[in-house]
C-alpha positions in Angstrom: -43.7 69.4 -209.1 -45.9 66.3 -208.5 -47.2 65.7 -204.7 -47.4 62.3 -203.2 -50.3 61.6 -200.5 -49.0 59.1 -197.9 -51.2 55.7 -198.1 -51.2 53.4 -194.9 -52.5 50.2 -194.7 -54.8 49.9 -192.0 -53.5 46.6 -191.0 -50.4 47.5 -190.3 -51.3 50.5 -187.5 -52.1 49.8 -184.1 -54.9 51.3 -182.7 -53.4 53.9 -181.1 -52.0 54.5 -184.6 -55.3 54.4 -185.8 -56.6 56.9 -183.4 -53.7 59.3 -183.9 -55.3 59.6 -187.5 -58.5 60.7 -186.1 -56.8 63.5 -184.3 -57.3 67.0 -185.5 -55.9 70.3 -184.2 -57.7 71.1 -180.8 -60.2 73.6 -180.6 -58.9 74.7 -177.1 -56.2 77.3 -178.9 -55.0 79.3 -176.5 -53.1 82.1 -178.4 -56.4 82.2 -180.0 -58.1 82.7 -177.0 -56.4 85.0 -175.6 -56.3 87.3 -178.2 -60.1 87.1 -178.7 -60.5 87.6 -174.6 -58.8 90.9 -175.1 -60.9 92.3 -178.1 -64.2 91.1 -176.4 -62.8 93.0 -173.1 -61.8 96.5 -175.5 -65.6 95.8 -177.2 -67.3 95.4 -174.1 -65.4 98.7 -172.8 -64.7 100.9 -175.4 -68.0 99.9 -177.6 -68.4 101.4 -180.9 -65.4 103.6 -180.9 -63.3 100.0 -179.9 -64.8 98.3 -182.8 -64.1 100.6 -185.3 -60.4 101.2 -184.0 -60.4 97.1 -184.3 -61.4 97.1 -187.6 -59.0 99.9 -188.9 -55.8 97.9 -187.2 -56.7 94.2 -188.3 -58.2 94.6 -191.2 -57.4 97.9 -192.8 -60.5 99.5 -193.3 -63.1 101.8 -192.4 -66.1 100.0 -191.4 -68.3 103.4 -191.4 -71.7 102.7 -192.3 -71.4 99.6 -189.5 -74.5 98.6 -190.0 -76.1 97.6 -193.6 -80.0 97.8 -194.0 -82.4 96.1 -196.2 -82.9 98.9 -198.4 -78.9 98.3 -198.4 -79.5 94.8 -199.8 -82.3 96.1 -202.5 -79.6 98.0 -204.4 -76.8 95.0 -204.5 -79.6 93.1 -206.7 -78.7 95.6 -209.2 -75.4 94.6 -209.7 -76.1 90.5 -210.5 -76.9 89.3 -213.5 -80.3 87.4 -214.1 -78.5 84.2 -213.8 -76.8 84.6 -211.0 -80.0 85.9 -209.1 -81.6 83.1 -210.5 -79.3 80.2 -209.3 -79.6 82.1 -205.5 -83.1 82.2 -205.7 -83.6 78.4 -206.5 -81.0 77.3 -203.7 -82.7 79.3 -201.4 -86.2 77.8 -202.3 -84.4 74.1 -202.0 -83.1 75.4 -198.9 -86.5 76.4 -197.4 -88.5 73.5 -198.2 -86.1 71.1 -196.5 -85.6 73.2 -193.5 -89.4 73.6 -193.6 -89.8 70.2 -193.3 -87.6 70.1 -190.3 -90.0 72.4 -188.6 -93.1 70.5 -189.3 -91.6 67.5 -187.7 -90.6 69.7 -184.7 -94.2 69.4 -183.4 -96.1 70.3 -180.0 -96.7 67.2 -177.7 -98.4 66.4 -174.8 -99.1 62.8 -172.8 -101.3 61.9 -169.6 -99.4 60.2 -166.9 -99.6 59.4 -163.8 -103.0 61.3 -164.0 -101.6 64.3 -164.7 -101.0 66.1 -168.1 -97.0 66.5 -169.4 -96.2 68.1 -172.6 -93.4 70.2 -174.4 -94.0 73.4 -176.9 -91.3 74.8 -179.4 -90.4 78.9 -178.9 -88.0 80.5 -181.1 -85.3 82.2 -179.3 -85.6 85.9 -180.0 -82.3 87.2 -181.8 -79.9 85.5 -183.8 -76.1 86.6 -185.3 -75.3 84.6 -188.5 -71.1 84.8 -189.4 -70.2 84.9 -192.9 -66.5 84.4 -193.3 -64.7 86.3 -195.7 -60.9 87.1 -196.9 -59.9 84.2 -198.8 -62.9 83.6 -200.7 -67.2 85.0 -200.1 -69.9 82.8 -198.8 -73.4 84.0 -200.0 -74.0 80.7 -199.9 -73.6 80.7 -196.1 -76.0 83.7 -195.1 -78.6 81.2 -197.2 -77.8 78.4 -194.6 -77.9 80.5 -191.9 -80.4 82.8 -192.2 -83.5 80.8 -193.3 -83.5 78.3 -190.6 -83.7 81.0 -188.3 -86.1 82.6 -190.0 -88.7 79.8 -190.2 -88.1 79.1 -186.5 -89.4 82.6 -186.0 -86.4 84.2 -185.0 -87.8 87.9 -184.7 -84.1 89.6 -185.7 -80.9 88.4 -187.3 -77.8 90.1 -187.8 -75.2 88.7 -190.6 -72.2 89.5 -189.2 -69.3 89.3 -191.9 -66.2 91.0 -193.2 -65.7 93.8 -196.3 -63.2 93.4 -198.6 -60.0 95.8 -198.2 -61.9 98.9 -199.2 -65.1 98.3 -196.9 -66.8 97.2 -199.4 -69.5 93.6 -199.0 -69.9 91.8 -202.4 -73.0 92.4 -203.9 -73.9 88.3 -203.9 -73.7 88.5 -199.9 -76.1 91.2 -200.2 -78.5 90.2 -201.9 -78.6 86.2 -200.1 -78.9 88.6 -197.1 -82.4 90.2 -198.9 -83.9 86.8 -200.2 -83.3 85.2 -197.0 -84.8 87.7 -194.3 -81.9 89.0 -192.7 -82.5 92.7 -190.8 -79.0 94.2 -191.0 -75.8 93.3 -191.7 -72.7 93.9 -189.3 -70.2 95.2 -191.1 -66.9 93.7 -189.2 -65.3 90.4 -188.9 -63.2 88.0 -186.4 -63.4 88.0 -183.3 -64.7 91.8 -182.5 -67.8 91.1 -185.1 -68.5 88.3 -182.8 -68.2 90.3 -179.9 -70.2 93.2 -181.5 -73.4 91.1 -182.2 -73.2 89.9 -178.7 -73.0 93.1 -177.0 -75.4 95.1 -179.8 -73.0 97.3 -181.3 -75.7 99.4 -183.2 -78.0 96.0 -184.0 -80.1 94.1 -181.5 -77.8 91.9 -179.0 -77.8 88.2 -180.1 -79.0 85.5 -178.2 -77.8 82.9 -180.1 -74.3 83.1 -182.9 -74.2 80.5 -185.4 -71.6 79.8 -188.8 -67.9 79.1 -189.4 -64.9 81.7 -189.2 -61.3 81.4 -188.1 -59.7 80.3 -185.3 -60.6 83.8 -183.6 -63.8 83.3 -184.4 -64.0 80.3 -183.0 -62.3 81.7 -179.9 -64.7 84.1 -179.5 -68.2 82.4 -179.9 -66.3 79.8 -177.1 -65.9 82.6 -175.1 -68.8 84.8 -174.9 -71.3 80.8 -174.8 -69.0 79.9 -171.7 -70.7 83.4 -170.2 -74.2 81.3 -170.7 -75.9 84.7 -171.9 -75.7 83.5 -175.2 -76.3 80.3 -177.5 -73.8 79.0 -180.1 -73.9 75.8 -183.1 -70.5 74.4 -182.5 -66.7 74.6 -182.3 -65.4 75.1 -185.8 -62.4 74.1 -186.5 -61.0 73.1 -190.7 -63.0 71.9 -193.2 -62.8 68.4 -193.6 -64.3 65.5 -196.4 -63.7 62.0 -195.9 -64.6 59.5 -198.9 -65.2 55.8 -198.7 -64.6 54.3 -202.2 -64.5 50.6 -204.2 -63.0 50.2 -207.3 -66.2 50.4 -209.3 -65.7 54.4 -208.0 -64.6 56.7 -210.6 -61.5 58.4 -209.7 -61.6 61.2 -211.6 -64.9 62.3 -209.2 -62.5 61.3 -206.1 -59.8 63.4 -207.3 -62.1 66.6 -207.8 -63.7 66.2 -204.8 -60.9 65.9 -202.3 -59.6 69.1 -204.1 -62.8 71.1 -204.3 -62.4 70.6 -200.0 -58.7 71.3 -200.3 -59.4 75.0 -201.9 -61.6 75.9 -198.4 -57.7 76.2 -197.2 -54.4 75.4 -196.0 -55.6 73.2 -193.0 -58.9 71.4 -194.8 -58.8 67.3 -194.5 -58.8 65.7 -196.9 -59.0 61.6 -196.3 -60.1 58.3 -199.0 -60.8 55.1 -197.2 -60.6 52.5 -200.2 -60.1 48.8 -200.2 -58.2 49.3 -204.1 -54.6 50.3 -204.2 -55.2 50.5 -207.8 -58.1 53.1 -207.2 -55.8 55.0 -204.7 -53.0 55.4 -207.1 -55.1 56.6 -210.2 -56.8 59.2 -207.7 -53.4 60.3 -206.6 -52.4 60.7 -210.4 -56.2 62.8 -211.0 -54.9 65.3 -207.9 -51.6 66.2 -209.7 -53.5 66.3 -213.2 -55.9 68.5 -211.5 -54.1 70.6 -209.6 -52.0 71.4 -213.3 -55.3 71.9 -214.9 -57.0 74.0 -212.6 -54.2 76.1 -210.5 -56.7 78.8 -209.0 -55.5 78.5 -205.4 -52.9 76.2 -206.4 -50.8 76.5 -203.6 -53.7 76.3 -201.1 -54.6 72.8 -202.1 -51.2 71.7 -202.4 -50.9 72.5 -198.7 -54.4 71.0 -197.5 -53.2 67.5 -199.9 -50.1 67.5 -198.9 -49.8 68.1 -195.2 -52.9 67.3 -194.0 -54.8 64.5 -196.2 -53.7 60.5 -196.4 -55.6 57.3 -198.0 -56.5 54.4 -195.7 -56.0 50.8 -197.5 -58.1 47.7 -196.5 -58.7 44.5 -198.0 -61.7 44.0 -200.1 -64.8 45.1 -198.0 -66.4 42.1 -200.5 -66.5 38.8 -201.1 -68.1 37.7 -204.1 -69.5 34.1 -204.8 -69.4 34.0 -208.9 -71.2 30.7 -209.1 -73.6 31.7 -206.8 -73.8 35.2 -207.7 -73.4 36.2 -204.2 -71.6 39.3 -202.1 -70.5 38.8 -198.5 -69.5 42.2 -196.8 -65.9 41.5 -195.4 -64.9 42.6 -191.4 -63.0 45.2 -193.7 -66.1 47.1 -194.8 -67.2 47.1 -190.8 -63.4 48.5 -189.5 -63.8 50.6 -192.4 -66.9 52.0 -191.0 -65.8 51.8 -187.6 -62.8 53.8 -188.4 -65.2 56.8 -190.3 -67.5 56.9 -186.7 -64.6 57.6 -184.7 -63.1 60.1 -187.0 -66.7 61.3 -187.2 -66.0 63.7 -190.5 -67.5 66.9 -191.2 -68.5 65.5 -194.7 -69.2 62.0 -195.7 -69.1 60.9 -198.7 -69.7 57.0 -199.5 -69.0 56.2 -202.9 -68.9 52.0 -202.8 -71.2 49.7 -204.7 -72.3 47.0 -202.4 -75.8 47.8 -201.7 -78.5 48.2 -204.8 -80.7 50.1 -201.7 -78.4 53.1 -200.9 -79.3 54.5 -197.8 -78.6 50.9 -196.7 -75.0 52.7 -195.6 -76.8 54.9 -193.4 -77.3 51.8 -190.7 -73.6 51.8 -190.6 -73.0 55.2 -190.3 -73.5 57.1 -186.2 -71.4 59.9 -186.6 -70.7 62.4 -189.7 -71.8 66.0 -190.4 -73.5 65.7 -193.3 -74.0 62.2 -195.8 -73.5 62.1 -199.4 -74.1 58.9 -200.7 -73.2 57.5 -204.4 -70.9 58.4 -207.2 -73.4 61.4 -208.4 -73.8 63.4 -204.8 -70.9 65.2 -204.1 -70.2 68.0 -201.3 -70.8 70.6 -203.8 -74.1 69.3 -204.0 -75.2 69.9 -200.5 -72.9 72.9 -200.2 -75.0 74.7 -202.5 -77.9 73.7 -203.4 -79.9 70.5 -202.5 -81.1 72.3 -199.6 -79.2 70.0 -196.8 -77.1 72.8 -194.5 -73.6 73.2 -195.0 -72.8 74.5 -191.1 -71.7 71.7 -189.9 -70.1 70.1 -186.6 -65.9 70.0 -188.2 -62.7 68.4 -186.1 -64.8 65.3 -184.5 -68.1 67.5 -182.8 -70.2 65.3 -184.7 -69.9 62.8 -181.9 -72.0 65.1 -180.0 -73.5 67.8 -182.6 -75.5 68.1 -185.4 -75.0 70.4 -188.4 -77.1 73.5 -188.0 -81.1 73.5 -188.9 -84.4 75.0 -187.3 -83.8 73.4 -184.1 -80.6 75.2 -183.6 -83.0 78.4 -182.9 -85.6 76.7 -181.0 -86.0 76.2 -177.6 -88.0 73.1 -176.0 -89.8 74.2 -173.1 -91.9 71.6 -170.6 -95.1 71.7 -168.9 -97.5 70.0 -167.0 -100.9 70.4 -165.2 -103.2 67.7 -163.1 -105.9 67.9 -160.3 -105.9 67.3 -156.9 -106.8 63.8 -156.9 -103.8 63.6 -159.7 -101.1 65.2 -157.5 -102.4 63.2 -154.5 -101.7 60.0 -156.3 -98.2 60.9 -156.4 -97.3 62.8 -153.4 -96.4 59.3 -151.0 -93.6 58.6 -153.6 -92.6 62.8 -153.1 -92.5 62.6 -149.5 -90.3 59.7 -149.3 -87.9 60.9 -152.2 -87.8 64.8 -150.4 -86.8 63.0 -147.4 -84.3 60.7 -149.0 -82.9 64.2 -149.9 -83.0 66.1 -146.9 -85.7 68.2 -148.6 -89.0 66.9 -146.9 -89.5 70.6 -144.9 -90.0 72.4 -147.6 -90.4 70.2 -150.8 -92.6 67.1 -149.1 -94.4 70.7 -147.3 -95.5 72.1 -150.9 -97.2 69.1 -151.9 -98.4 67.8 -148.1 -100.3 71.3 -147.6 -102.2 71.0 -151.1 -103.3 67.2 -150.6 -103.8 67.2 -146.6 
């Protein structure tokens, strides 16, 4: 049975309409938090003996040996072939060079004002947790994107925390990601009480900072335990989401496969096109049903994701074209249009028009989106895998305030200054009338009074 998407025209909605589309589940799910509040309380209490009790009741088996080692990870590389090895190997070089380059522009400043000398240093913080999520599907892919930026911010220790399989077992792929990307051990257990046993070091050192995707537990529980302010987390994760901007000139074959290829993450991904070409939107409509017949692993996962969760967006033409002249005009369309994408503020991006022969000319429309893929040859996959771009990313509107993960996510800024007497005496008038302002002079104004009388 064929499944329709619902198309609106963004005309006709009001804006509170239009806002209502930007709405996604809230992350504030309080059977979810409540459930992960009580396994962090049995964790914190019971410890080890807790965790593996957990473990047995949720996910139905014995997570004895807890903890995996690096001489662990040596023997999974037995079990891939050369070309899988190979294809891990050269994401995780892609992988490292970008986020090295993140860390070279993370430099060490200092400046000279007011005659005295102010500065800031980078230091890594000195444990990390990396989540893995597991039952539905694996992500190697993910220990890559979360271990190595920890690693070249000098993160001394991190823990993968994920899920085994029904009979304890981790895939071998997980494994060896975990060996090629530095990780020290691997936690065993998943949900919320994996969360819970990095924070409290069950067996591995405690984390002070828990980073990567899971389930709405998951997402309870790294909530949770940052609200304690002993530990440091990425972001709120809530469904994976793509929205995709497209013309006419776009090729709807590649929309079709890519709104699916977010739909398989699960049940509750978003899937969205924003397109000015009803005739686009109904040939990538007919590419979903051909596709979903063609290729029905997970079938009834993406039929869920398209059709409960996903819509297309209409506008007029976000062009006007002079022929004569040889002209195009961007239209108010293409500016609602990007309006629209900065308020929805999508996980993933993807900006398949042809307007511009410069393309990061979109980025100077674009303030809010997890990650950016721009053109009709740079889809999600892309980044998700391999280009070396990070694939934990701020989901459900957070990228109005966050920023996928990278290097900085495991740094911390830390200020300083130093000047002379003559330096602190230049300032100390403007001190002694701001400590008194404040009611502070006796003891503030006093500290710098006694070193400059």
């Amino acid at each position: 049975m064929e499944i329709s998407i619902p198309i609106y025209n963004y005309k006709d909605l009001t804006k509170d309409q239009l806002l209502e589309k930007c709405i996604r589940p809230s992350f504030e799910d309080k059977e979810a938090f409540q459930i992960a509040e009580k396994i962090i309380e049995q964790i914190k209490t019971g410890g080890k003996k807790a965790l593996k009790e957990i473990t047995l009741q949720l996910d139905k088996y014995d997570p004895e040996p807890l903890v995996l080692t690096p001489e662990d990870f040596e023997k999974a590389e037995q079990l891939l072939t050369k070309e899988e090895k190979e294809a891990f190997q050269e994401a995780a070089k892609n992988i490292k060079t970008f986020h090295e380059f993140q860390k070279k522009n993370l430099k060490d400043e200092k400046i000279n004002l007011a005659e005295t000398t102010l500065g800031y240093i980078y230091r890594p913080i000195e444990t990390a947790a990396v989540y893995v999520p597991g039952g539905k599907a694996i992500y190697p892919s993910s220990v890559l994107m979360g271990v190595i930026p920890a690693k070249i911010a000098g993160v001394k220790h991190v823990t993968v925390v994920t899920p085994a399989d029904p009979e304890g077992n981790i895939h071998p792929a997980v494994l060896y990601c975990a060996k090629i990307s530095g990780a020290d051990a691997l936690l065993k257990v998943g949900g919320a009480h994996g969360i819970a046993a990095a924070y409290f070091g069950i067996d591995v050192k405690p984390a002070q900072v828990i980073v990567g995707p899971g389930n709405r537990y998951v997402t309870a529980a790294k909530t949770l335990l940052a609200a304690t302010g002993k530990v440091k987390i990425d972001q709120p994760a809530g469904p994976s989401e793509v929205l995709i901007i497209a013309d006419n000139d776009a090729n709807p074959q590649f929309i079709a496969a890519d709104l699916l290829s977010q739909a398989e993450h699960g049940e509750d991904s978003i899937c969205i096109l924003l397109t000015d070409s009803l005739i686009l939107a109904e040939k990538v409509i007919k590419e979903i049903n051909k596709g979903l017949q063609e290729r029905p692993k997970r079938l009834e996962i993406k039929r869920e994701s398209i059709s409960k969760n996903s819509y297309i967006l209409l506008f007029d033409k976000f062009v006007e074209e002079d022929k004569e002249k040889k002209t195009k005009k961007i239209t108010d369309e293409f500016y609602k249009a990007f309006d629209f994408i900065n308020e929805f503020a999508p996980e993933h991006l993807e900006i398949c028009l042809n307007l511009f022969d410069d393309p990061e000319q979109y980025l100077d429309y674009i303030k809010s989106a997890g990650s950016i893929f721009i053109g009709k040859y740079a889809p999600v996959a892309l980044g998700d895998y391999f280009s070396g771009t990070n694939h934990i990313l701020p989901t459900g509107g957070a990228a109005k305030m966050f920023s996928g993960l990278g290097v900085d996510t495991f740094l911390k800024r830390l200020t300083w200054q130093y000047t002379t007497k003559e330096g602190l005496k230049k300032s100390s008038k403007h001190i002694e009338i701001m400590s008194k302002i404040e009611g502070l002079d006796e003891e503030h104004g006093h500290s710098v009074l006694i070193r400059t009388k």
